[in-house]
C-alpha positions as a Python dict, from the first residue, in 0.01 Angstrom:
ca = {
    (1, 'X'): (0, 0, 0),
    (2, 'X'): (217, -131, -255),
    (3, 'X'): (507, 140, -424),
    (4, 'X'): (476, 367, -695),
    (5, 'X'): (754, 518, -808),
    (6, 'X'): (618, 838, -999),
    (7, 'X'): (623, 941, -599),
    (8, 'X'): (1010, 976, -609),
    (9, 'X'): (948, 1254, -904),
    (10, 'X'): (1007, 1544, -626),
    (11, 'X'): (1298, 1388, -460),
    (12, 'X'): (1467, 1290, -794),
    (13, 'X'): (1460, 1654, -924),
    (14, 'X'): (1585, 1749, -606),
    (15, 'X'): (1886, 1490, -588),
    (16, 'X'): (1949, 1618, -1001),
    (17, 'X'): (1991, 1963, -845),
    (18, 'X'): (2223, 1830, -579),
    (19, 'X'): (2420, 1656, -776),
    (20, 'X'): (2443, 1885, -1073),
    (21, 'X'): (2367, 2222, -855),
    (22, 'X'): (2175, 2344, -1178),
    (23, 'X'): (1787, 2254, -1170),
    (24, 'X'): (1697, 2064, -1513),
    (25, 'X'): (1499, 2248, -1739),
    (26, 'X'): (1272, 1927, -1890),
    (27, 'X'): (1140, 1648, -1759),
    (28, 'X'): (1119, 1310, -1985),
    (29, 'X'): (930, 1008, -1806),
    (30, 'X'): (675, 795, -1857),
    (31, 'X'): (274, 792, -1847),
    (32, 'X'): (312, 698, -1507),
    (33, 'X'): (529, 951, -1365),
    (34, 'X'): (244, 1251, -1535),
    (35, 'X'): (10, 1272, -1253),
    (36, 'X'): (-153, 1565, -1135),
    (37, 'X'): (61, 1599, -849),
    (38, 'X'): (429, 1556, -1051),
    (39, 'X'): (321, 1848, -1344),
    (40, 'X'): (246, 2054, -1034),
    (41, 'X'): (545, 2023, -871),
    (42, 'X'): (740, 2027, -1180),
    (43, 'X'): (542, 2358, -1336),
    (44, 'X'): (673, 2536, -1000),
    (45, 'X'): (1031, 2449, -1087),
    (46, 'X'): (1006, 2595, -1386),
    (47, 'X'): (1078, 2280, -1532),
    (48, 'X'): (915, 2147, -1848),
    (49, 'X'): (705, 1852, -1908),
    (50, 'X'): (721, 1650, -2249),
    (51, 'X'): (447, 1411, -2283),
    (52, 'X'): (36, 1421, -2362),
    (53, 'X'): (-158, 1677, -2142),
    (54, 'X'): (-393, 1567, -1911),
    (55, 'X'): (-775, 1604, -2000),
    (56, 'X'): (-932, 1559, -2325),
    (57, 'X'): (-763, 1718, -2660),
    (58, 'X'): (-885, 2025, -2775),
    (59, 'X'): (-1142, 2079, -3063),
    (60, 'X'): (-913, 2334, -3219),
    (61, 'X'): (-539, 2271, -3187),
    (62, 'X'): (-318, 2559, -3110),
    (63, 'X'): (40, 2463, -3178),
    (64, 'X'): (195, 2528, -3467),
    (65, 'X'): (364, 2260, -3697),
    (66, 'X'): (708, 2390, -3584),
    (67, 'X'): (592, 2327, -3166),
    (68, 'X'): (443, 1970, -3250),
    (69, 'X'): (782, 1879, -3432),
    (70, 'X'): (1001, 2038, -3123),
    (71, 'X'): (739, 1834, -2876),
    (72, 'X'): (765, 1537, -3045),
    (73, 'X'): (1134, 1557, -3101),
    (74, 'X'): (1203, 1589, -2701),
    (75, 'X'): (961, 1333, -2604),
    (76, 'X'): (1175, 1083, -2858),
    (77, 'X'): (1525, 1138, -2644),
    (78, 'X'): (1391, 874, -2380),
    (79, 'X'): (1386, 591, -2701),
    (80, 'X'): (1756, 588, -2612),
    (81, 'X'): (1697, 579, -2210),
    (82, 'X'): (1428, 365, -2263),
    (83, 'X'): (1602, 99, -2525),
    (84, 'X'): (1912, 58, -2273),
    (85, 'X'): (1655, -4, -1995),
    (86, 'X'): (1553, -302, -2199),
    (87, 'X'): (1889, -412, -2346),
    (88, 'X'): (1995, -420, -1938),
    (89, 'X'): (1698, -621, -1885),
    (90, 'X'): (1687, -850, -2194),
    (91, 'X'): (2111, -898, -2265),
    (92, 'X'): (2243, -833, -1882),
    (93, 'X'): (1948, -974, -1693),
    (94, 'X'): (1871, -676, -1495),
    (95, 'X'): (1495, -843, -1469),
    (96, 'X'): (1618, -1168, -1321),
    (97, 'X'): (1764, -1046, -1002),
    (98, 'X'): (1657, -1286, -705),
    (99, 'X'): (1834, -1194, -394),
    (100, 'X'): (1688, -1143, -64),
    (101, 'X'): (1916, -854, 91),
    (102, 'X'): (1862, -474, -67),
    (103, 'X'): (2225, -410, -49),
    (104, 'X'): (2293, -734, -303),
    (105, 'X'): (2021, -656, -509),
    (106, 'X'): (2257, -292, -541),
    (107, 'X'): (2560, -472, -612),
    (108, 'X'): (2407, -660, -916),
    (109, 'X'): (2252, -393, -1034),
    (110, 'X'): (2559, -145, -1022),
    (111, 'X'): (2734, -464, -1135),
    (112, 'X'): (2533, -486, -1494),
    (113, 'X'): (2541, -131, -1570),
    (114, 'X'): (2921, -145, -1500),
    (115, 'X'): (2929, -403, -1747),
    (116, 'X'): (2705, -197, -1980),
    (117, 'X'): (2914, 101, -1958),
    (118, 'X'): (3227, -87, -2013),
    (119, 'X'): (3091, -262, -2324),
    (120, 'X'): (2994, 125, -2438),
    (121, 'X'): (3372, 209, -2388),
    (122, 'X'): (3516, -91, -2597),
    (123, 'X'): (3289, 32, -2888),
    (124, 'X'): (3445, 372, -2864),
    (125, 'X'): (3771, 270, -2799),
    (126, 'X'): (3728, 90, -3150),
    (127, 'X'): (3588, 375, -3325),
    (128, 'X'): (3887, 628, -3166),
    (129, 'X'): (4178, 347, -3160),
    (130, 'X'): (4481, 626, -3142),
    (131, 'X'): (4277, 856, -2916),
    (132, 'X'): (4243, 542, -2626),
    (133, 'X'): (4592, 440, -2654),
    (134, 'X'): (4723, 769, -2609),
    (135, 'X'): (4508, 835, -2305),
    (136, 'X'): (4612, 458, -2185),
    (137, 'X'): (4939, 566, -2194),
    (138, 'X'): (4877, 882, -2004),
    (139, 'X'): (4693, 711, -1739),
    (140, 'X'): (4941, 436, -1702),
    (141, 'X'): (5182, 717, -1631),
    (142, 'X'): (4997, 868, -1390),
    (143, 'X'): (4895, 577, -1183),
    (144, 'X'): (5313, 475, -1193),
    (145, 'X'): (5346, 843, -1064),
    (146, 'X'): (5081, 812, -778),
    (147, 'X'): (5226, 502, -674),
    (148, 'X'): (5551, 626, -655),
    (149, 'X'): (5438, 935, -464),
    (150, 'X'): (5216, 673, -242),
    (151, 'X'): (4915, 837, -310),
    (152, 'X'): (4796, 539, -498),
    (153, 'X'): (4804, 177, -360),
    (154, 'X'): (4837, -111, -569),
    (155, 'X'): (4819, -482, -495),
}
């Protein structure tokens, strides 16, 4: 049976919760990840879902303006999510991976959104020149002070 991924819904909110011990309190994914099965599990957590309901519409609509604004205002927040997904793919190659092992299929991927992340920073650091080159020379500090304590090795 080939893999679908909106299985991993139940053990993703449950790695969020490990990692963050809070549980999340909405739920942003795609079509695919709004089965039956995934709202379940997600309505017993308490946690909300953003996206169409399942079933046909109703003949008369029951939100108010204000809740179809607020809906359609959190379903927008994975445009961001969803444009770095394809800037990763499209600038960094993230879709043109062809390894054989798992494990090196990881390293490129942790690889390009290193690369991503640092490119993020360099903008910043632009935008908040002073700010970076304090904290550059706080950190430089620090690692001289680890080093000299030998808590810190450097080649």
């Amino acid at each position: 049976m080939p893999y679908n991924e909106s299985a991993d819904v139940k053990m993703q909110v449950e790695n969020f919760k490990q990692t963050y011990d809070c549980s999340s309190k909405v739920f942003l994914g795609d079509k695919i990840f709004q089965t039956r099965e995934n709202r379940k599990c997600l309505k017993e957590k308490g946690i909300k879902i953003y996206g169409k309901p399942m079933g046909r519409p109703p003949k008369n609509d029951s939100q108010t303006a204000g809740q179809k604004y607020r809906d359609k205002k959190e379903a927008s927040k994975r445009n961001h999510v969803e444009s770095k997904f394809g800037q990763a793919k499209r600038g960094y190659g993230l879709n043109n991976i062809m390894v054989r092992l798992p494990e090196t299929s990881e390293s490129w991927i942790n690889a390009i959104l290193f690369v991503m992340n640092l490119a993020k920073l360099l903008q910043v650091a632009k935008k908040w020149k002073d700010s970076f080159m304090l904290l550059s020379k706080n950190l430089k500090t620090a690692i001289k002070n680890l080093v000299r304590l030998k808590l810190f090795a450097c080649t």
